[in-house]
N, C-alpha and C positions, 0 to 999 in steps of 0.2 A: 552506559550501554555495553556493557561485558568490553573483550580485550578486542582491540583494533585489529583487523586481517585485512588487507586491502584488495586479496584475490577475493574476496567471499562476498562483496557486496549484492544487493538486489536491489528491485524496484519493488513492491506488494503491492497486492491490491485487496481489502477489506471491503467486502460487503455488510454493513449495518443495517441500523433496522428501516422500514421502510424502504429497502433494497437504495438507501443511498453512498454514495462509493467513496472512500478514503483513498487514495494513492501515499506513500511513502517511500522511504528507503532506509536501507540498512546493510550493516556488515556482521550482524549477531541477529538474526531471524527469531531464535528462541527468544531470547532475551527481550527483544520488541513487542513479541506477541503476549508474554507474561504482564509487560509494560501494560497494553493497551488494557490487559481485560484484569488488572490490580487499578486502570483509570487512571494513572498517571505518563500512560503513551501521549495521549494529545489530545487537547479540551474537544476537540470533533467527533473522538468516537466514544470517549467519556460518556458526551452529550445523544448519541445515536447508538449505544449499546441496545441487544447482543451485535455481536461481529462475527461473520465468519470468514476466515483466508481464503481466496479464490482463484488469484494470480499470484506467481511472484514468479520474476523476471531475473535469471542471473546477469549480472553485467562484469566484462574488465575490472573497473577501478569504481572507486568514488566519482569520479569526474564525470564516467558515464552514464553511470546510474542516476547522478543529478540530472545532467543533460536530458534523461530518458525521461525523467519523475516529472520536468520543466513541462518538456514535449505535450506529456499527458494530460496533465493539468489544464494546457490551454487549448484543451479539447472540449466541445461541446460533448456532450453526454452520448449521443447514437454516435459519433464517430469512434469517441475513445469506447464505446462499446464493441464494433465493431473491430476496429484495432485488438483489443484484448479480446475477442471471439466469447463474449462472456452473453447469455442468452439469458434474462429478466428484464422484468418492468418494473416500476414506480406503478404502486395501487393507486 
């Protein structure tokens, strides 16, 4: 995943198809996003292609962009909607 910067990290957020939502993280943005949509980002949005970027979150470090990416995750779907201010539905 290109050269390690540890000021540069994020959290993203990919909206795929059927508006289903990918969270990750990263310290090389580009380079991730080239990943996902060459289908070797992660068997999730491989599987749920097209994608489009819709959030992405700068953080500190590593640590907190995990901590952030965790956070999300164990969000039900209207909250982490809400938290990221992101306005669609699931058809």
């Amino acid at each position: 995943m290109g050269k390690q910067n540890d000021d540069k990290w994020c959290v993203y957020v990919l909206k795929c198809r059927k508006n289903y939502l990918y969270i990750g993280i990263t310290n090389d943005l580009d380079t991730r996003m080239k990943a996902h949509a060459a289908g070797t980002g992660s068997k999730f949005v491989r599987s749920w292609r097209p994608f489009e970027l819709v959030k992405v979150i700068s953080c500190e470090c590593g640590r907190e962009a995990r901590q952030m990416e965790y956070r999300l995750k164990r969000m039900k779907r209207d909250k982490k909607m809400d938290v990221l201010n992101l306005n669609f539905t699931r058809p």
